[in-house]
N, C-alpha and C positions, 0 to 999 in steps of 0.2 A: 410423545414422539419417540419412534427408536432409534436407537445410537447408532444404527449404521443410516437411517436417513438423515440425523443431524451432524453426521462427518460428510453427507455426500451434497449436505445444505450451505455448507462453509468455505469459504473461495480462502480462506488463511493459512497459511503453515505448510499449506502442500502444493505439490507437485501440480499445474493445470494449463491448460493450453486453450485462453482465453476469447470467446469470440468477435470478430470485428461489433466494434459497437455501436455498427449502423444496423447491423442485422437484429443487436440484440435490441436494440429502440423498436425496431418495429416487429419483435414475438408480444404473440398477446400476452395481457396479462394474465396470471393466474393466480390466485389465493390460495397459498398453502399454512394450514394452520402450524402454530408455533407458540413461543411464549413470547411475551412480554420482554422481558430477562435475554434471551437469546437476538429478538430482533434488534436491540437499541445494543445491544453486546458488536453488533457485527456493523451498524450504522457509527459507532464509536471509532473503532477501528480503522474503518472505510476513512472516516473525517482525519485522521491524524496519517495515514496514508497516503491520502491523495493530495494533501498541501504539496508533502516532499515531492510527490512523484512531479506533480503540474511545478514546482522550482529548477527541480531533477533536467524536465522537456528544455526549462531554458539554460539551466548553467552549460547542459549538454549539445543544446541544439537538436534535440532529439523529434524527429515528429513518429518514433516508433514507441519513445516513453506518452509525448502524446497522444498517440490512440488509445492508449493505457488507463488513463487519467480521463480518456471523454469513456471508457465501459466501464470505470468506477462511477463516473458520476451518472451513466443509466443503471448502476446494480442499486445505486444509493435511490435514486427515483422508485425504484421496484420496492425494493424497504418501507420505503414511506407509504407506500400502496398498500400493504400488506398490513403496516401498524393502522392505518387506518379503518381500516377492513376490520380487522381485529377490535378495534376498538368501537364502532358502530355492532357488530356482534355482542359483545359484554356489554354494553350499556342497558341495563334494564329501566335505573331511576337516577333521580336529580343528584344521588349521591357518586353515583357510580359515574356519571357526567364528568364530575367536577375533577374526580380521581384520574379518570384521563385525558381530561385536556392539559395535565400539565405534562405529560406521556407525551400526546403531540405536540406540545411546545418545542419539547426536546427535540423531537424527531424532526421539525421542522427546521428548527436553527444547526443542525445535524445536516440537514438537504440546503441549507445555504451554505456550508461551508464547501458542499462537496459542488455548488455551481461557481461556488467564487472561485478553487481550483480550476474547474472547466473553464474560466472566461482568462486567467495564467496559462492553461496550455495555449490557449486561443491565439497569444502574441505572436506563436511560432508563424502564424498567419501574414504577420506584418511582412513590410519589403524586407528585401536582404539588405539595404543599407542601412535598415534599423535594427534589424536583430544581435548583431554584436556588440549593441550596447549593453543588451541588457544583463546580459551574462558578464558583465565586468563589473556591475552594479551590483550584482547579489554575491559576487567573489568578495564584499570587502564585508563581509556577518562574520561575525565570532565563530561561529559553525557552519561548516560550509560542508559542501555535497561530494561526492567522488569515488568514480568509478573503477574500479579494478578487477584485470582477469584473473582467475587461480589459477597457476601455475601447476604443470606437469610434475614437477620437480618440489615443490611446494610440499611442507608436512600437514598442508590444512586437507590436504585431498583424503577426501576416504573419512573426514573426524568429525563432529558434530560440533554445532556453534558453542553448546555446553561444556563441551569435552574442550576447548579450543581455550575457551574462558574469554572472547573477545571482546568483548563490553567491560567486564571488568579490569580486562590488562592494558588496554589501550582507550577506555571510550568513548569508542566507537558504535556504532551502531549498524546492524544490516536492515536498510529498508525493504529490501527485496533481492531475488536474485532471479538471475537470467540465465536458461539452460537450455540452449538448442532455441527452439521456438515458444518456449513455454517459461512462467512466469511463477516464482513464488514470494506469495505477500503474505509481511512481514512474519519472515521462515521465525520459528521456535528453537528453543536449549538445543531440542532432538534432533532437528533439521542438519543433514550431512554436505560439505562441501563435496563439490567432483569438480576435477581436473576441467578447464575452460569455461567453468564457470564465470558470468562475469557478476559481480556485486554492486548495486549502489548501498554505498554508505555515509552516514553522516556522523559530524564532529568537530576537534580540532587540527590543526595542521600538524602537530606535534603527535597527534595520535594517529591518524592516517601516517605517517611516516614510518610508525614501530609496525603499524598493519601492514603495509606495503612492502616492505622488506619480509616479512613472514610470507604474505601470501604469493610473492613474485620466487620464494624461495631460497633467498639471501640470506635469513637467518632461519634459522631451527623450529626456536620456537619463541614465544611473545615472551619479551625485557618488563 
């Protein structure tokens, strides 16, 4: 496969303006070949992504993180279509069998994580006299969720998460960030802040505090 169809294969690290994912449940399927290697690469990911985001929907109340979290768990169903596919093609003999059914093992227990998040986005469903529970209930984890805007004024605008050093200076984590109408999962080192962007992040209290004072533009730069 060539490198610019497998940058244009990969929903991570960039810049993309996601479609509703009632639409995308119902585009056909199609089979595009791949590796092995890259499909469970990108089904991994998906899974450790879309826990946060479908927590993200409730600590926030979000039914916009929501939507978000039901067109992971249709990218993730297309995955599993694909490794399947793939893997019925490479099968010639009883050996070659066995070598990937523990390939769809994975891939399956991979597509149950990413329904168990779609059935957490799903709460946002309940009444509103239950919905404020639940977000007091996941506020009390060692590592909690939390969202913040980049600041005009801010020295993170214009600097890459690399250049920034924010994992390491604080702990922190960027699960994704929010630009306008469009979405980037789980941005890389390279990946640049802009001014109003907003970030979910994950961690401790103590480190979101040294993050939030940099990025609101309070301080300079990360303590």
């Amino acid at each position: 496969m060539k490198k610019k169809d497998k940058e244009r294969r990969s929903i991570f690290g960039r810049l993309q303006k996601t479609p509703k994912w009632k639409a995308e449940e119902f585009t056909e399927l199609e089979y595009k070949p791949t590796t092995v290697k890259e499909l469970l690469t990108e089904m991994k990911n998906i899974s450790e992504l879309i826990i946060d985001l479908a927590y993200s929907s409730i600590v926030f109340d979000s039914d916009e993180i929501a939507e978000e979290v039901k067109y992971l768990e249709v990218r993730m169903d297309k995955l599993n279509y694909d490794i399947r596919m793939m893997a019925m093609m490479a099968s010639r003999t009883k050996e070659d069998a066995e070598q990937l059914a523990g390939i769809l093992q994975v891939a399956e227990a991979a597509e149950s994580i990413s329904n168990a998040a779609g059935d957490i986005a799903n709460l946002l469903s309940f009444e509103e006299k239950t919905r404020p529970i639940l977000p007091k209930i996941l506020k009390q984890a060692d590592e909690k969720l939390f969202r913040i805007e980049v600041a005009e004024s801010s020295s993170a605008c214009n600097q890459s998460i690399g250049e920034i050093r924010i994992e390491s200076e604080t702990g922190m984590r960027i699960i994704c960030i929010r630009r306008g109408n469009c979405w980037i999962y789980n941005p890389q080192s390279e990946t640049h802040l802009h001014a109003k962007d907003w970030l979910i992040v994950r961690g401790t209290e103590e480190g979101f505090h040294d993050l939030y004072d940099f990025i609101i533009g309070k301080t300079r730069e990360l303590q």
